[in-house]
TORTOR-541414 format. One record per residue (C-alpha): residue in three letters; x, z, y. Coordinates in steps of 0.2 Angstrom, whole numbers, plus 5000, padded with zeros to 4 digits. Layout:
BEGIN
<atom code="ALA" x="X" z="Z" y="Y"/>
...
***
This chain:
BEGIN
<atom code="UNK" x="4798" z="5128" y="4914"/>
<atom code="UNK" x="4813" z="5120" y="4910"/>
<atom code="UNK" x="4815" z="5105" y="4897"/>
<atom code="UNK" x="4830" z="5097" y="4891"/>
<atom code="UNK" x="4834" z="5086" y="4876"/>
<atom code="UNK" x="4852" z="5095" y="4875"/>
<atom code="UNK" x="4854" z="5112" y="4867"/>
<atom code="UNK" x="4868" z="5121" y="4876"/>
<atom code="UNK" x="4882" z="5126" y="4875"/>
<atom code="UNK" x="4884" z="5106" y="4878"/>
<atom code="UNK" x="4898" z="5092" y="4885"/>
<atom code="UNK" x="4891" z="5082" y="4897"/>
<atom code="UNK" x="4901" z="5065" y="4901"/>
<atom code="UNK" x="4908" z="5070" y="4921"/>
<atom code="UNK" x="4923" z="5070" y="4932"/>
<atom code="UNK" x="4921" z="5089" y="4933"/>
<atom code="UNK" x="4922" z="5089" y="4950"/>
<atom code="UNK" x="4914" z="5102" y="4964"/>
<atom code="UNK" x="4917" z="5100" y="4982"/>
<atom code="UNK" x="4922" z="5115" y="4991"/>
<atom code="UNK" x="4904" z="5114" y="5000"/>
<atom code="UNK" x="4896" z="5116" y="4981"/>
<atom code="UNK" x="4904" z="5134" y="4982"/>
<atom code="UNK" x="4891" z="5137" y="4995"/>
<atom code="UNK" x="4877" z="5133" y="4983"/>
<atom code="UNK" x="4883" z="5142" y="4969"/>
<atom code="UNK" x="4885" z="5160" y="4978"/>
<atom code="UNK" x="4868" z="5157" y="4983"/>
<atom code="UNK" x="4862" z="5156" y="4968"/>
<atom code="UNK" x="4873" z="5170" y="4963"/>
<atom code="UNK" x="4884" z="5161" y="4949"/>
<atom code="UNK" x="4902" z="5161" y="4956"/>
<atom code="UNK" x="4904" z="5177" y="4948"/>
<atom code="UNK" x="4904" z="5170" y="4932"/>
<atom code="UNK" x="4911" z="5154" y="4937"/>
<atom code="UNK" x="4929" z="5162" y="4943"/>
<atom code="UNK" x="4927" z="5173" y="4927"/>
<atom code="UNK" x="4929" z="5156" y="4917"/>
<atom code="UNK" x="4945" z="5151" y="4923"/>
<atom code="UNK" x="4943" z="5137" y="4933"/>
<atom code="UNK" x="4955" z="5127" y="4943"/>
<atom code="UNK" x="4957" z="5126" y="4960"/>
<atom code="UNK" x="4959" z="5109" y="4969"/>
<atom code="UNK" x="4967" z="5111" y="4987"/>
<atom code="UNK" x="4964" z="5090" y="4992"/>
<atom code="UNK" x="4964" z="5075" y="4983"/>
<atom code="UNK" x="4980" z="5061" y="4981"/>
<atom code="UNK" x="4972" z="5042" y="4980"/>
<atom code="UNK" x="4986" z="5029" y="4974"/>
<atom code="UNK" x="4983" z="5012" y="4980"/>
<atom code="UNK" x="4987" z="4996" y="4967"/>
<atom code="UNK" x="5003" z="4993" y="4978"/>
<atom code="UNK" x="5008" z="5010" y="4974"/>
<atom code="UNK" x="5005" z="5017" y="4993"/>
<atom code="UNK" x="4998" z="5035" y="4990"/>
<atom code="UNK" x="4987" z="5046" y="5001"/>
<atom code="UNK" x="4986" z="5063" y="5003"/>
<atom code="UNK" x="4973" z="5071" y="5011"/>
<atom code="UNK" x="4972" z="5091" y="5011"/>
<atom code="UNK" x="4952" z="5102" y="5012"/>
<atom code="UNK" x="4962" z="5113" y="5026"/>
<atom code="UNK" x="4968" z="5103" y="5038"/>
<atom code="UNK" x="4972" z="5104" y="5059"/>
<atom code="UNK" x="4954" z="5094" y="5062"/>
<atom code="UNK" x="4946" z="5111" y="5062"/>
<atom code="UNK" x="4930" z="5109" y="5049"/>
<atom code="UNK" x="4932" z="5123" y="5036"/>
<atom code="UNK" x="4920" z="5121" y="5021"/>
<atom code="UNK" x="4912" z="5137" y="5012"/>
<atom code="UNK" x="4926" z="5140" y="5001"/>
<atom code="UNK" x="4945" z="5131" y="5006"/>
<atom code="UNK" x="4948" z="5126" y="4987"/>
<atom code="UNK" x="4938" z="5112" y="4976"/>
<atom code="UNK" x="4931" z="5118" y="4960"/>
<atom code="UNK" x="4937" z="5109" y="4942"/>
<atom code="UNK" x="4930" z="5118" y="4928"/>
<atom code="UNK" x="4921" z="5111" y="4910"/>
<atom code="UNK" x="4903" z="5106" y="4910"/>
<atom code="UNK" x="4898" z="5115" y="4897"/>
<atom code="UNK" x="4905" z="5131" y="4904"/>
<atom code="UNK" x="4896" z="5126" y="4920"/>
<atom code="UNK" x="4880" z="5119" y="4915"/>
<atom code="UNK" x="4879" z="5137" y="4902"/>
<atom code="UNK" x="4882" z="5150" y="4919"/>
<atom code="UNK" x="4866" z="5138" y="4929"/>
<atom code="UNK" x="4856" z="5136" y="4915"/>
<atom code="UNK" x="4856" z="5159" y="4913"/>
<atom code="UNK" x="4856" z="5160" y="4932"/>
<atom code="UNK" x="4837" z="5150" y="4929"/>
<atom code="UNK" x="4832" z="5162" y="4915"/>
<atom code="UNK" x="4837" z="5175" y="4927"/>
<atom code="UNK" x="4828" z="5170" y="4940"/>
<atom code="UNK" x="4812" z="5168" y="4927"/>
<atom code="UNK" x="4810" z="5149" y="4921"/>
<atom code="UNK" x="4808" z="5147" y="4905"/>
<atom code="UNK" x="4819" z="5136" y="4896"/>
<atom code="UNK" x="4815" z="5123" y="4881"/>
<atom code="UNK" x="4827" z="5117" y="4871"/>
<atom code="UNK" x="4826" z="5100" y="4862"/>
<atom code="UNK" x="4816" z="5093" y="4868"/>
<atom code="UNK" x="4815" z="5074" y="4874"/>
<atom code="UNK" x="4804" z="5069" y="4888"/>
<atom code="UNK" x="4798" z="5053" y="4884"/>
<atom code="UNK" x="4785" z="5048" y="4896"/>
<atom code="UNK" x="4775" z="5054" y="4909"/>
<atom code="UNK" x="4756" z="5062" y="4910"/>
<atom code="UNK" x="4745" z="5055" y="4924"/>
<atom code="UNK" x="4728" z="5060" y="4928"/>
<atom code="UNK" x="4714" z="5045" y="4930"/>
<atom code="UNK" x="4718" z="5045" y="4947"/>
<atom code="UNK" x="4737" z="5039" y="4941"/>
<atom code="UNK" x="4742" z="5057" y="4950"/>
<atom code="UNK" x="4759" z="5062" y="4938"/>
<atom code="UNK" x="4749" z="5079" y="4929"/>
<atom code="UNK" x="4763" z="5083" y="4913"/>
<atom code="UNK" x="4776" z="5075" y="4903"/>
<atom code="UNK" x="4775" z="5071" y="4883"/>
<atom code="UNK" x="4789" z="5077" y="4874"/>
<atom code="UNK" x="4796" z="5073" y="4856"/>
<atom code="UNK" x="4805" z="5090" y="4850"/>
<atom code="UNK" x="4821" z="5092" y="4838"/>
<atom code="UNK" x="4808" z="5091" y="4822"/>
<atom code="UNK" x="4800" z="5077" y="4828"/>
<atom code="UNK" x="4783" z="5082" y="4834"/>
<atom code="UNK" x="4775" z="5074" y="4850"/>
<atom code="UNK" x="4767" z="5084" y="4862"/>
<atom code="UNK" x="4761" z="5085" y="4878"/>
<atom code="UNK" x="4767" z="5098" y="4892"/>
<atom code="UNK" x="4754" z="5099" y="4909"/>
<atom code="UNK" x="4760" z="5106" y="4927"/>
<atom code="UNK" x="4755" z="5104" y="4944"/>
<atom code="UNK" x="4771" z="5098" y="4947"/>
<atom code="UNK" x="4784" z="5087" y="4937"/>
<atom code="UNK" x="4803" z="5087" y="4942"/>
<atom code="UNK" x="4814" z="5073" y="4936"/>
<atom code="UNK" x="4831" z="5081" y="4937"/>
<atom code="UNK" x="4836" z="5069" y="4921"/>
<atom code="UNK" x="4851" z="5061" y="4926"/>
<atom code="UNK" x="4856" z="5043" y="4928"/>
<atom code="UNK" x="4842" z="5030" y="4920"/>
<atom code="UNK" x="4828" z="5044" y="4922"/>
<atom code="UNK" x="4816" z="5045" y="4911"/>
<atom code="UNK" x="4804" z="5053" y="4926"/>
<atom code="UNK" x="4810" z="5038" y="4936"/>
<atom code="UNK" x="4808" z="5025" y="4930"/>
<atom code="UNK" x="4791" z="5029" y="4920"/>
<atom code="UNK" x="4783" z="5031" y="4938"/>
<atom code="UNK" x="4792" z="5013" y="4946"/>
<atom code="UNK" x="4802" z="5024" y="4959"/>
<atom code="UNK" x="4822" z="5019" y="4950"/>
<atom code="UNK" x="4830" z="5003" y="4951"/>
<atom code="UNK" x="4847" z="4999" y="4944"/>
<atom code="UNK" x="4861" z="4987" y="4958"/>
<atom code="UNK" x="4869" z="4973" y="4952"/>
<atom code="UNK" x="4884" z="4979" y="4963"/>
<atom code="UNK" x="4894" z="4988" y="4958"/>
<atom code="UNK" x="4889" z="4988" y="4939"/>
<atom code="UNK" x="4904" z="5001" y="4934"/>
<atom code="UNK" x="4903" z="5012" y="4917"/>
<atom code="UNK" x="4917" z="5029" y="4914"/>
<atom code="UNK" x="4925" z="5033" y="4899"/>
<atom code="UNK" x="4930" z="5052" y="4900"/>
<atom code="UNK" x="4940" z="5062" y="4890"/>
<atom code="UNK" x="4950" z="5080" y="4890"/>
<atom code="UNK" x="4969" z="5080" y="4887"/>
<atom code="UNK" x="4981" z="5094" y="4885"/>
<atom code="UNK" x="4999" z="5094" y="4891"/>
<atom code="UNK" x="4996" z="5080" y="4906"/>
<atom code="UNK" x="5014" z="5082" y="4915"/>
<atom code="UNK" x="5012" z="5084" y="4934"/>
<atom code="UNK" x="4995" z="5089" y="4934"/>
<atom code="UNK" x="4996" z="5101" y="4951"/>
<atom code="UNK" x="4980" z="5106" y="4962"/>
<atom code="UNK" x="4978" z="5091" y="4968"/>
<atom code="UNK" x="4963" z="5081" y="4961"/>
<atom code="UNK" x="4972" z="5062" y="4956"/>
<atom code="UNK" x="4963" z="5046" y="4959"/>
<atom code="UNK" x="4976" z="5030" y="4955"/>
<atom code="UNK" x="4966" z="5013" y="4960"/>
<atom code="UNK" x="4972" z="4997" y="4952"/>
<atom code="UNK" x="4965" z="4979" y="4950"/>
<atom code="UNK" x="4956" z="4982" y="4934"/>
<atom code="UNK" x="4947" z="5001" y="4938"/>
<atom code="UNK" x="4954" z="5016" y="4944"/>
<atom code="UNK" x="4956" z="5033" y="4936"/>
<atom code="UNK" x="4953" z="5052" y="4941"/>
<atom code="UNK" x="4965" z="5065" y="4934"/>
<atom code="UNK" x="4959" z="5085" y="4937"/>
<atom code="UNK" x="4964" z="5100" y="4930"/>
<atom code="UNK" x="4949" z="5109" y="4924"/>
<atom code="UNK" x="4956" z="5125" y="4919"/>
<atom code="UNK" x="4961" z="5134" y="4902"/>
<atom code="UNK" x="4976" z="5121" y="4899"/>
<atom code="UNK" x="4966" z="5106" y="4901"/>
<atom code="UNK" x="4965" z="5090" y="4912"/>
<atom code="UNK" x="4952" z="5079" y="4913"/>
<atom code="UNK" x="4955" z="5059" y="4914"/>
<atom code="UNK" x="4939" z="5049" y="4919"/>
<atom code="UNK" x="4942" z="5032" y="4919"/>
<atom code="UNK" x="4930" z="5019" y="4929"/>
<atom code="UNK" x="4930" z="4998" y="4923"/>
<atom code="UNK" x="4918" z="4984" y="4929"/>
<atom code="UNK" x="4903" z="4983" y="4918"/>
<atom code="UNK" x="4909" z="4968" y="4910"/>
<atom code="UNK" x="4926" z="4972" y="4906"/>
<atom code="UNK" x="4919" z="4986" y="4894"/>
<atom code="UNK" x="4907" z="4976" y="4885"/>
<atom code="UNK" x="4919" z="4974" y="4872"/>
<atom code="UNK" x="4925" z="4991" y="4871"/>
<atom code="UNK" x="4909" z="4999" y="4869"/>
<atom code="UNK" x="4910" z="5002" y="4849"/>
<atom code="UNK" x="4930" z="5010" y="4853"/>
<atom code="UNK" x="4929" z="5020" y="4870"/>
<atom code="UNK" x="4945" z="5028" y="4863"/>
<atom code="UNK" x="4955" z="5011" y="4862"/>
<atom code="UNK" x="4948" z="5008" y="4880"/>
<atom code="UNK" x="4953" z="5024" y="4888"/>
<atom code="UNK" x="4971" z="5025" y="4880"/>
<atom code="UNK" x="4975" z="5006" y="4879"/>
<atom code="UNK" x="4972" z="5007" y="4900"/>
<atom code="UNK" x="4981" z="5022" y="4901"/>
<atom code="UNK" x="4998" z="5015" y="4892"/>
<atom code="UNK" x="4995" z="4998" y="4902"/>
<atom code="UNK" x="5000" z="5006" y="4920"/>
<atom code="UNK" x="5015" z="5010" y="4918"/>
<atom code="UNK" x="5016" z="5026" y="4929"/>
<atom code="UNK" x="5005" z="5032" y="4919"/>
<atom code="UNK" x="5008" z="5028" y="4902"/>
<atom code="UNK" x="5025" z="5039" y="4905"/>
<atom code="UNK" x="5013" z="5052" y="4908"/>
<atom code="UNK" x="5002" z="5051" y="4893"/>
<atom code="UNK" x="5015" z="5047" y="4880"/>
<atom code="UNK" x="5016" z="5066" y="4881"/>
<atom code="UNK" x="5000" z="5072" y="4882"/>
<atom code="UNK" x="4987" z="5077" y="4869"/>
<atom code="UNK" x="4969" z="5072" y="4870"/>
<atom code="UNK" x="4960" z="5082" y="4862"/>
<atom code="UNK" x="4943" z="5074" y="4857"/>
<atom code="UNK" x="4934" z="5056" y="4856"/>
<atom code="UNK" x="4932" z="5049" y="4873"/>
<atom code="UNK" x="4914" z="5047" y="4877"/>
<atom code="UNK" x="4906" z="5031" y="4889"/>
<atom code="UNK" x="4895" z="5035" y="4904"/>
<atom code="UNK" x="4885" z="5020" y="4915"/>
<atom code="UNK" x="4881" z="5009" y="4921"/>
<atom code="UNK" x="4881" z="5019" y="4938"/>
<atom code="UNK" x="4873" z="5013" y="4955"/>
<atom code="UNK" x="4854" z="5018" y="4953"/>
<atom code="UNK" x="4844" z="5021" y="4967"/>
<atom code="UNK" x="4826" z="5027" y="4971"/>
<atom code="UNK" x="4815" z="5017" y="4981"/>
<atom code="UNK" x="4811" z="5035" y="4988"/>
<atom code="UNK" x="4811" z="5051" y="4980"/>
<atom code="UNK" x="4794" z="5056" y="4971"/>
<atom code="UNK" x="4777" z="5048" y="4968"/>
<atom code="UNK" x="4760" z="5058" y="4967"/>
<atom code="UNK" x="4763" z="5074" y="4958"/>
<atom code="UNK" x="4782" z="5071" y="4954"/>
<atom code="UNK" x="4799" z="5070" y="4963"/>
<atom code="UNK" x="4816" z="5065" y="4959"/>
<atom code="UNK" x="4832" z="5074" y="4962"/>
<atom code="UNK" x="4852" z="5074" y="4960"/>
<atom code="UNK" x="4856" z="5059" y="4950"/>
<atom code="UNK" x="4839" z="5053" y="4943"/>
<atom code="UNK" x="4835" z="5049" y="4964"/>
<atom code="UNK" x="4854" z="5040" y="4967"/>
<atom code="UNK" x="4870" z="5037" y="4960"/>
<atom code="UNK" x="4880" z="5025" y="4965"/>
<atom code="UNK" x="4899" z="5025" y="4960"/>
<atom code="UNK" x="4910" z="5040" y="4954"/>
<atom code="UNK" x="4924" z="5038" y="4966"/>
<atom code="UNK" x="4919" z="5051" y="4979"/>
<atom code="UNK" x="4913" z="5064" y="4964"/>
<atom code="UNK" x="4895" z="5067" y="4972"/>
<atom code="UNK" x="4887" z="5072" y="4959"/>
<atom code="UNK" x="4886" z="5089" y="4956"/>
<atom code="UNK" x="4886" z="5094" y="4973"/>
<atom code="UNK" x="4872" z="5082" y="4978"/>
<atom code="UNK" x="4861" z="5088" y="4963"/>
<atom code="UNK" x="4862" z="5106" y="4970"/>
<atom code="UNK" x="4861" z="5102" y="4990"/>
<atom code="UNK" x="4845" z="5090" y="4983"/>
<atom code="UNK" x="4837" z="5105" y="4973"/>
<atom code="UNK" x="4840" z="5117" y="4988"/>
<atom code="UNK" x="4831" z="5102" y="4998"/>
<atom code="UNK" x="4816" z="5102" y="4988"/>
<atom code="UNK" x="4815" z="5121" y="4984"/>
<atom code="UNK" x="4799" z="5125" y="4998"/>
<atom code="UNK" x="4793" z="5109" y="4998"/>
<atom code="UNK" x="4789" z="5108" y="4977"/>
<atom code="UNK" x="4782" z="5127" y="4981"/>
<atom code="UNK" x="4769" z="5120" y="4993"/>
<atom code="UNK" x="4768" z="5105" y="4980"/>
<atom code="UNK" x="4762" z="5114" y="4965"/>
<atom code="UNK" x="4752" z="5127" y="4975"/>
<atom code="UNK" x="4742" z="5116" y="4988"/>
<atom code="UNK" x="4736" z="5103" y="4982"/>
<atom code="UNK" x="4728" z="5097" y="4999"/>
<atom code="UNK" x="4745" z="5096" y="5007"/>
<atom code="UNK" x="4756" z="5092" y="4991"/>
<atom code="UNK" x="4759" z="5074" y="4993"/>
<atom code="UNK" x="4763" z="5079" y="5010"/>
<atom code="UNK" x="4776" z="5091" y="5007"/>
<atom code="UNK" x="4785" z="5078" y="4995"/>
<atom code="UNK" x="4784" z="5067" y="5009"/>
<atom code="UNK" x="4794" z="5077" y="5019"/>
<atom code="UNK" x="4806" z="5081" y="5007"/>
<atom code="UNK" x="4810" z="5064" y="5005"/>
<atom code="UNK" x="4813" z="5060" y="5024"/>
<atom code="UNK" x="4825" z="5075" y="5024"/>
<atom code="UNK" x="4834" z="5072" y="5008"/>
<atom code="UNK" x="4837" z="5052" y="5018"/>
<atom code="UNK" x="4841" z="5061" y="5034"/>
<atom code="UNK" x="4854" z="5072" y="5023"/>
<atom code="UNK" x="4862" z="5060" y="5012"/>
<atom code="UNK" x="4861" z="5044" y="5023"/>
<atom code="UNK" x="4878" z="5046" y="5031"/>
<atom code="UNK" x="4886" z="5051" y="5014"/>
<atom code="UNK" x="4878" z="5037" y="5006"/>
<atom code="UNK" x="4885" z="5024" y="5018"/>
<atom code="UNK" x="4904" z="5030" y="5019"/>
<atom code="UNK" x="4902" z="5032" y="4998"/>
<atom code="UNK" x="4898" z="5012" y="5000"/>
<atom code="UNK" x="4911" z="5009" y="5009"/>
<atom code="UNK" x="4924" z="5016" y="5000"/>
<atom code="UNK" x="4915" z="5007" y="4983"/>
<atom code="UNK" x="4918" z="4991" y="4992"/>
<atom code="UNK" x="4937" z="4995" y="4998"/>
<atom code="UNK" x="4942" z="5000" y="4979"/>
<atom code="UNK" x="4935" z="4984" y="4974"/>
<atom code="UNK" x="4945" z="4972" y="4983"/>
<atom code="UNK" x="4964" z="4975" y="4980"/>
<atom code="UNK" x="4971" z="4970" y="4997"/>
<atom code="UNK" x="4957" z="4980" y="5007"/>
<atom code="UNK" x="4961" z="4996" y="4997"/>
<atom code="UNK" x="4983" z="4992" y="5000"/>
<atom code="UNK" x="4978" z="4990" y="5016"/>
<atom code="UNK" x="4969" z="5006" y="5022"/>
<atom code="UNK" x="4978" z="5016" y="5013"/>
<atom code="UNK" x="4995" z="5011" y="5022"/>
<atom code="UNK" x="4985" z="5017" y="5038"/>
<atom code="UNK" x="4980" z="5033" y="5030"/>
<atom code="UNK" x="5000" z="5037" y="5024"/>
<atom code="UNK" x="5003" z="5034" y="5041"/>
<atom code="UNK" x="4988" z="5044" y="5048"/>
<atom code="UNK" x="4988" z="5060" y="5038"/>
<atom code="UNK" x="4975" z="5067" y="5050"/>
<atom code="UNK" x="4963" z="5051" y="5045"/>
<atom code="UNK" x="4965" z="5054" y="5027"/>
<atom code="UNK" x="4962" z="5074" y="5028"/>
<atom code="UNK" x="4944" z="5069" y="5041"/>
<atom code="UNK" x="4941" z="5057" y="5025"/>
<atom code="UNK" x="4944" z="5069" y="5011"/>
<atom code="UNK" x="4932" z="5080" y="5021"/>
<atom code="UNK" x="4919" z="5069" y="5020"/>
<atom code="UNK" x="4920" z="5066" y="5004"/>
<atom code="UNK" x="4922" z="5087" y="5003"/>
<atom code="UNK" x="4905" z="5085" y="5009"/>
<atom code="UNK" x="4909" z="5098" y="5024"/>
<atom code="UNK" x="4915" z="5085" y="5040"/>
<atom code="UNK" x="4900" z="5076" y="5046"/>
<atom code="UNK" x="4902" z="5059" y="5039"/>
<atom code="UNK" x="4899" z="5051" y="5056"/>
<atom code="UNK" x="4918" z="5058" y="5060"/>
<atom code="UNK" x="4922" z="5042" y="5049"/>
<atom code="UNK" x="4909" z="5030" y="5053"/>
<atom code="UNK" x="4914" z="5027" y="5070"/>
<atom code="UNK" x="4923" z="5012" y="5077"/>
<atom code="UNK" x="4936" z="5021" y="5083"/>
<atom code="UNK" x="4941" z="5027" y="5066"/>
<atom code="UNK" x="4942" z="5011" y="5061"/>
<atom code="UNK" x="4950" z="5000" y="5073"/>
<atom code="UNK" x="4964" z="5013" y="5069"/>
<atom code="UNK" x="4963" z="5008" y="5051"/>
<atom code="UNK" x="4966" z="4992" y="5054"/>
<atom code="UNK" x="4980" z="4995" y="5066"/>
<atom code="UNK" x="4991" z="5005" y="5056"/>
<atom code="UNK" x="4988" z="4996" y="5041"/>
<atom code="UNK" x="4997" z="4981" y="5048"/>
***
């Protein structure tokens, strides 16, 4: 059984983003089908412009010889997304509640997680029971932090305003990220005319904004001047909406009758664009082990266990290069720095955009090796 507080078709605040490894997860599941038959566009790298105005390029196909599942990126509309995976589980037999708002979780007197309660569009309470409860709910989960397992980070403390525009100039198949002092911006087709513009400030410079996300998003945009050119143009074509703060984390990934998964488990910054694809890879992670959960009890905390030691074992490399980058972005000269070296070194930047394409091993860009060169050519 599936719960969720939306009713869908629904927008959901999100780069939009899936890595050309996420193709491999949605063919299994058997929803690309309808994926390519919404018109989605088709990313072939990603161009990252430093503050000093140094640009990097970076392409998914590229002479270090990793090839992903499919060779393009995937831009496409949440709600067109979220609508294909939400039939694709109906398909496959859950059933699917609509409006409904998990607000706490059950526990049985040996504090073992047994259910959820639930307050419903009408505002009626409830209580829902299952031998197992998955908290797939997102950034400050419900699931998580009602069970103690989430805990916000002080650094970075980052919140998006996201927005769709039409009629961007220059918008190509190359996903955008533009880095400056005071945040940095991602610019992605997403298909059917549209480009979505995700923009990411420190906690505390939004603090003012938050009663006009509108005024935030296009008074930044028309303060960078080789963007504001851009966007004098261009058309957005609905109220910006406000994400964050990001970097959650779980002390680990379930508790006694319950687990965590895609964002409710970790999130830490939107630069790399992990989300959807981590969600997926995470459920696919937990698939046998929640079977054995909810059908042996003898052995369930067990399997949970195990799920969390290969969820750290998946995501631990990932995790520490997405830190890395976080820290880079944040500091000006660092970011001017490294990406002089990766101009210079366009077979760095493609083993980089890999990573982040999540189909070259992360250790590729973890060694010392690859740094010392960073340094070097960034001189």
């Amino acid at each position: 059984m599936l719960l969720d507080r939306a009713s869908f078709p629904r927008d959901k605040v999100c780069a939009e983003y899936l890595s050309p490894q996420a193709s491999r997860l949605l063919a299994k599941m058997g929803a690309m089908e309808q994926i390519e038959a919404s018109g989605p566009a088709r990313l072939t790298g990603m161009r990252v412009r430093a503050p000093d105005g140094t640009e990097i390029h970076g392409s998914f196909v590229a002479k270090h010889g990793y090839r992903a599942f499919n060779d393009r990126g995937i831009a496409m509309r949440r709600s067109m997304l979220d609508a294909i995976l939400v039939g694709q589980a109906q398909a496959a037999g859950a059933t699917l509640v609509q409006g409904a708002r998990v607000t706490n979780v059950v526990r049985d007197a040996n504090g073992r997680a047994c259910g959820v309660a639930i307050l419903d569009s009408d505002g009626a309470t409830g209580e829902m029971r299952a031998p197992l409860v998955i908290g797939a709910d997102g950034l400050r989960s419900v699931v998580g932090r009602r069970l103690g397992l989430t805990r916000i980070s002080r650094i970075p403390r980052r919140v998006a305003f996201v927005a769709h525009f039409r009629g961007v100039p220059g918008v190509t198949e190359v996903g955008e990220m533009h880095v400056e002092k005071d945040g940095y911006v991602g610019i992605a087709d997403v298909g059917n005319g549209l480009t979505n513009v995700a923009l990411v400030v420190p906690a505390s410079a939004a603090r003012d904004a938050a009663v006009d996300p509108d005024a935030m998003l296009d008074e930044w945009l028309i303060g960078h001047p080789h963007l504001a050119s851009r966007f004098a143009v261009a058309e957005r074509v609905e109220p910006v909406r406000a994400t964050g703060p990001f970097a959650s984390y779980s002390k680990r990934a379930w508790a006694p009758g319950a687990a965590l998964v895609g964002d409710a488990a970790d999130f830490f910054d939107p630069f790399t664009g992990e989300g959807v694809y981590t969600a997926l890879r995470g459920g696919e992670l937990l698939a046998p082990f929640a079977v054995e959960a909810a059908t042996n009890a003898a052995s369930a905390d067990r399997a949970l266990a195990e799920y969390e030691r290969k969820r750290r074992a998946e995501f631990h490399g990932k995790w520490r290069v997405e830190r890395l980058i976080a820290g880079t972005i944040a500091v000006p000269a660092l970011i001017n720095h490294a990406a002089r070296a990766l101009s210079r070194r366009s077979e760095m930047a493609d083993l980089l955009v890999g990573v982040v394409g999540d189909f070259v091993p992360p250790a590729r860009v973890l060694r010392l090796g690859y740094f010392a060169r960073l340094l070097l050519f960034g001189v």
